[in-house]
C-alpha positions, -999 to 999 in steps of 0.1 A, spaced: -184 -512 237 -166 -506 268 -135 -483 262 -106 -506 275 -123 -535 251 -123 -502 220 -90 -497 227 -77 -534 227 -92 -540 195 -79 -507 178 -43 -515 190 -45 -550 177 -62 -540 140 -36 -511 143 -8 -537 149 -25 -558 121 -21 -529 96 14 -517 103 27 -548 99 16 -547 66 10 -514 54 36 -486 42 16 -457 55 -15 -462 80 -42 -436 80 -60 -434 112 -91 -409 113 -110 -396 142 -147 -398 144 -167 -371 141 -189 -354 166 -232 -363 168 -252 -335 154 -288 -347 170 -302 -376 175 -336 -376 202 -329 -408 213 -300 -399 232 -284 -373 253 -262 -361 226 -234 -338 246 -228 -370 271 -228 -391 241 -202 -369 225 -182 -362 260 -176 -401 252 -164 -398 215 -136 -377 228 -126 -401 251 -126 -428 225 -108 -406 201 -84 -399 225 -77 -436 223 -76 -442 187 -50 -410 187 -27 -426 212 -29 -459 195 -24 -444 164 8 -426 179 22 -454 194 19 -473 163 31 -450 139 2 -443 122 -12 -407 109 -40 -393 129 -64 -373 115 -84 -356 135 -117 -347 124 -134 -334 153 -127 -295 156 -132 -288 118 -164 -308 123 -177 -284 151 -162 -257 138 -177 -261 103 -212 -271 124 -213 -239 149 -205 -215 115 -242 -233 103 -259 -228 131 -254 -261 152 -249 -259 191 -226 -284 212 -244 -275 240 -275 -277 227 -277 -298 196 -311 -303 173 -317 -307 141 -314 -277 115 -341 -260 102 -359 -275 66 -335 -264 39 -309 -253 57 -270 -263 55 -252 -293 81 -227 -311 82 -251 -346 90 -272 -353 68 -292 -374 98 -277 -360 130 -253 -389 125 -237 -396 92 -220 -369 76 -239 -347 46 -222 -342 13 -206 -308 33 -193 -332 60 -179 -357 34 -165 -325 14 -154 -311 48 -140 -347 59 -123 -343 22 -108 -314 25 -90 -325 61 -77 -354 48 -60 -340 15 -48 -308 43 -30 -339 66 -21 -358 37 -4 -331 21 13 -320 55 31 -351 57 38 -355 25 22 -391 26 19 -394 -13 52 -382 -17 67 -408 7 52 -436 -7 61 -428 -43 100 -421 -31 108 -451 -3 126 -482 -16 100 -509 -30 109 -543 -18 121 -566 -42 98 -594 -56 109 -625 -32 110 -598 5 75 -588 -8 68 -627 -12 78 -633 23 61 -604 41 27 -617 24 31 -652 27 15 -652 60 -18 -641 37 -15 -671 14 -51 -659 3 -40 -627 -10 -8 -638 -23 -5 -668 -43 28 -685 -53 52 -657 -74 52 -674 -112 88 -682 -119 104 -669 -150 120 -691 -171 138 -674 -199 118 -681 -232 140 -690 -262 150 -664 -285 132 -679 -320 136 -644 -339 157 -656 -372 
């Protein structure tokens, strides 16, 4: 996908979050460890660029950015794995893609880890638990545009009291 078109759809699905969400999350992708098929370093000289992107949209919308990318080749050059001249890892031996592409259970662990580390930072749980929850009707009204996902509040009618 052409970057300008990326970066018009992650504004507007950014815009469609925010509007709706306490706290967006926005992670980067992670680098290519191999794949044959493809010159990998150009390929990932483009993931920067898009991650760039999602990082200023993510800014400009308020959203948390979590960037994945330097733990990623960090944790990848530590196993042996070269930016400048990726292949695959040897039969047995530790990565952080489990394909070349799709992160390993170490990449998911690593991915893990970096989340919780951001999370924590900016005390994201904590915020959520602490700001003001809206009362029943204002969260009505901010979900009524998604009549799907929010169906008529019941109304309460105040059963009598039959206790003798």
């Amino acid at each position: 996908m052409p970057i300008e078109e990326y970066d018009a759809n992650y504004r507007t699905a950014l815009e469609l979050l925010t509007t709706h969400a306490r706290q967006v999350v926005v992670i980067s992708e992670p680098p290519i460890g191999w794949d044959p098929s493809i010159d990998v370093p150009a390929a990932n000289l483009d993931l920067i660029e898009y991650n760039r992107r999602a990082r200023r949209a993510a800014d400009d919308a308020g959203a948390l950015f979590i960037d994945l990318w330097e733990a990623a080749i960090r944790t990848a050059t530590a196993l042996g794995w070269s930016p400048s001249a990726p292949s695959a890892p040897a039969t047995g031996a530790l990565s952080v893609w489990s394909d070349g592409v799709h992160l390993s259970e170490i990449g998911d662990e690593l991915l893990r880890q970096v989340i919780a580390d951001q999370i924590s930072t900016h005390q994201i749980i904590d915020n959520l638990l602490t700001l003001d929850r809206l009362d029943r009707a204002a969260a009505y009204r901010r979900c009524r545009g998604r009549a799907h996902l929010a169906p008529e509040p019941p109304t309460r009618t105040r059963q009598p009291d039959h206790r003798a």
